[in-house]
Residue, then its C-alpha position, 0 to 999 in steps of 0.5 A: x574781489x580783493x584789492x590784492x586779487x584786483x592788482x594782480x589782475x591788473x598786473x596781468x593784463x598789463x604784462x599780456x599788453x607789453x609781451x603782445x606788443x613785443x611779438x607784434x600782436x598790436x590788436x591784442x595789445x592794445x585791447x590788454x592796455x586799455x582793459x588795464x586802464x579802464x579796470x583800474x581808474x574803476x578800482x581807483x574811482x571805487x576807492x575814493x568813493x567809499 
């Protein structure tokens, strides 16, 4: 995966977070949020590493 492939991901998942947050789905939202956050400190992590 590219890291293009991997913002636009990312991306996506966090605009899923904020539109389920706004329509009062908070399970979802929350579950988006923190994918977003784990898929991108791992990203970040692989970066500094190699």
């Amino acid at each position: 995966m590219t890291d293009f492939q991997r913002d636009i991901l990312i991306g996506l998942m966090f605009s899923v977070g904020i539109l389920g947050f706004i329509s009062g789905e908070f399970i979802v939202s929350t579950i988006m949020f923190a994918t977003a956050a784990i898929f991108s400190n791992i990203s970040v992590s692989r970066r500094l590493l190699g």
